[in-house]
C-alpha positions in Angstrom: -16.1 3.2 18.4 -18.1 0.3 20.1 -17.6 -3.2 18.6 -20.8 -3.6 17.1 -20.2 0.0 15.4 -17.3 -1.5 13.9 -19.0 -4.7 12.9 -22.0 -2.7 11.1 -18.8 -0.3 9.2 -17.4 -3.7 8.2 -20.2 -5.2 6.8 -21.4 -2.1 5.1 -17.9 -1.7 3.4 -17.8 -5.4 3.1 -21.0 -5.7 0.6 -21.6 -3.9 -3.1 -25.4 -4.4 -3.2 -28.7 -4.2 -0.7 -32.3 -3.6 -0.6 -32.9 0.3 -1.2 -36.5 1.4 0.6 -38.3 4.3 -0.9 -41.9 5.2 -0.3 -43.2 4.5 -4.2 -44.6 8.0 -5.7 -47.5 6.8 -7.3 -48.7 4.6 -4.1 -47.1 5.7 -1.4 -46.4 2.2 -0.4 -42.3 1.3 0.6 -40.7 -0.1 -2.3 -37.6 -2.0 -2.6 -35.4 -1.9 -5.0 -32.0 -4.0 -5.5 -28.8 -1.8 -6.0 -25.4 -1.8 -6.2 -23.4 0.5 -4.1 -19.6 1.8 -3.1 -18.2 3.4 -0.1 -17.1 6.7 -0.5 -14.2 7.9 1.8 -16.1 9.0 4.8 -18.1 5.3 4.3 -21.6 6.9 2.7 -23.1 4.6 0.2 -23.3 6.3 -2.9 -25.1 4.4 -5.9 -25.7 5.3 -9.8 -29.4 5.2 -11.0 -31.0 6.0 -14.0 -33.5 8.9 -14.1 -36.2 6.2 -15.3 -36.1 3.9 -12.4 -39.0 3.7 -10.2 -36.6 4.2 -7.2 -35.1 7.2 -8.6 -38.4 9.0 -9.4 -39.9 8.2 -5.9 -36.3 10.1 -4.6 -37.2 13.2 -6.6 -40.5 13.0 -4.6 -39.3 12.0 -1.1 -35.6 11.3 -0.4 -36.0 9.6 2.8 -34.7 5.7 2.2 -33.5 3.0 3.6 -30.4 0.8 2.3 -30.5 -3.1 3.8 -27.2 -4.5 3.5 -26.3 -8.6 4.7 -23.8 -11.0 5.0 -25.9 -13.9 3.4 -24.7 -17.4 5.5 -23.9 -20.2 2.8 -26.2 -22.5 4.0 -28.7 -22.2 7.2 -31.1 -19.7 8.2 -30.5 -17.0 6.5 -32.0 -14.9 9.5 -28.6 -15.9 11.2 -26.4 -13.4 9.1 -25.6 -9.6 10.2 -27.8 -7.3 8.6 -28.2 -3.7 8.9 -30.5 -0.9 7.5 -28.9 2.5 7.1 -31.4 5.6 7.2 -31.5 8.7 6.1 -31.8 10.6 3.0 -30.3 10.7 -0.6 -29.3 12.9 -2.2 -28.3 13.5 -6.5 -24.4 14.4 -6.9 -22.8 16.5 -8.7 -20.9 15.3 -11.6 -17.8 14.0 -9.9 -15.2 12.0 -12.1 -13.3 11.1 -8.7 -16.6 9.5 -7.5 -17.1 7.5 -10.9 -13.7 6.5 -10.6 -14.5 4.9 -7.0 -18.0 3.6 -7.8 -16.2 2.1 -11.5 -13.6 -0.1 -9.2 -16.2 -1.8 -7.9 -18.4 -2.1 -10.6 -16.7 -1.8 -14.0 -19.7 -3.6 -16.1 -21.2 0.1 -15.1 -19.0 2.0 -17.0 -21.8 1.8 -20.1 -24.3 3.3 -17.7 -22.3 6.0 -16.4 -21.8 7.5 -20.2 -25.5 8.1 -20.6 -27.2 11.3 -19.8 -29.9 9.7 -18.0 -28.0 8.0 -15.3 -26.4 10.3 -12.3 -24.5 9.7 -9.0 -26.8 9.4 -5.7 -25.8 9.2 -1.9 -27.6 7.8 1.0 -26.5 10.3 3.8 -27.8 7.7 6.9 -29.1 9.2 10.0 -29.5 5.9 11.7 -28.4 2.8 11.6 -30.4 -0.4 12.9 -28.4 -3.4 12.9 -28.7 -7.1 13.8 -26.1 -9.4 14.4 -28.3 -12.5 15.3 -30.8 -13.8 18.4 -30.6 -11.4 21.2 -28.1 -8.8 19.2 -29.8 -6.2 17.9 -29.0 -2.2 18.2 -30.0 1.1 16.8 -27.4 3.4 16.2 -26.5 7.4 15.2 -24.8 6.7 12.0 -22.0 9.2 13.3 -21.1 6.3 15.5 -20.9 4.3 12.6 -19.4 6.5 9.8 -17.8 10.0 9.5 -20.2 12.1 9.1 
C-alpha cells in the first residue's frame, strides 16, 4: 500500500462524520448532507438514515454518492487539512445486529434511532477515492488500494 493510500485509510478511519453527495430526486441537483459514519471491518463507511431523509430518498432513486471526509486544522486555512471523497454506490443492509453493535460504539446517542422502524443500516461501497493532502498533493485512487474490497 502506497503512503498516501495509507494516509487516506487513516483519515477515513480516523473521522465519524462527512459531507454525503447525492444527486437530489426532485432536482437533480447534488445535495449534501451531513452524516455520521463507522468503519466496518474491511473499512466501508456504513451510516444509519431514516427512510424520511432527503438523502435517503434520493438513494432509493440513484445510489451513486459521494462521502467527504477531513481532518479540520484548529486554526488556519482550513483548505490546508487532508480531505478525501470516497465514490461509489450505497447500498441498504440487511438487519445486522453485529453491524449496530459497531456503528452503536461510535455513536451511542444513536441507539434511539436504531429502534425505530424507519431508520436502516446503509453502506457506501467506494469505487474511487480522490484525496488531497494539501498544495501540490493531490491523487485519485481505486478504492481497492485504499480498502479491502
Amino acid at each position: 500500500m502506497s503512503e498516501i493510500s495509507k494516509r487516506v485509510k487513516s483519515l477515513l478511519l480516523a473521522q465519524k462524520h462527512g459531507v454525503l453527495a447525492v444527486t437530489d430526486r426532485a432536482t437533480g441537483i447534488p445535495y449534501g448532507a451531513l452524516v455520521n459514519y463507522v468503519c466496518n471491518e474491511k473499512g466501508m463507511p456504513i451510516f444509519l438514515f431514516s427512510s424520511l431523509a432527503r438523502h435517503t430518498q434520493s438513494l432509493l432513486v440513484n445510489p451513486a454518492a459521494s462521502l467527504l471526509v477531513a481532518d479540520l486544522p484548529v486554526q488556519g486555512d482550513i483548505l490546508t487539512g487532508q480531505r478525501a471523497s470516497f465514490m461509489g454506490r450505497c447500498v441498504r443492509l440487511e438487519t445486522d445486529n453485529a453491524v449496530k453493535a459497531t456503528y452503536l460504539v461510535t455513536h451511542p446517542y444513536a441507539a434511539g434511532y436504531a429502534q425505530f422502524s424507519d431508520f436502516a443500516f446503509w453502506q457506501l461501497k467506494p469505487e474511487l477515492v480522490h484525496t488531497v493532502a494539501g498544495f501540490g498533493q493531490i491523487a485519485t485512487l481505486r478504492a481497492s488500494d485504499v480498502l479491502k474490497t
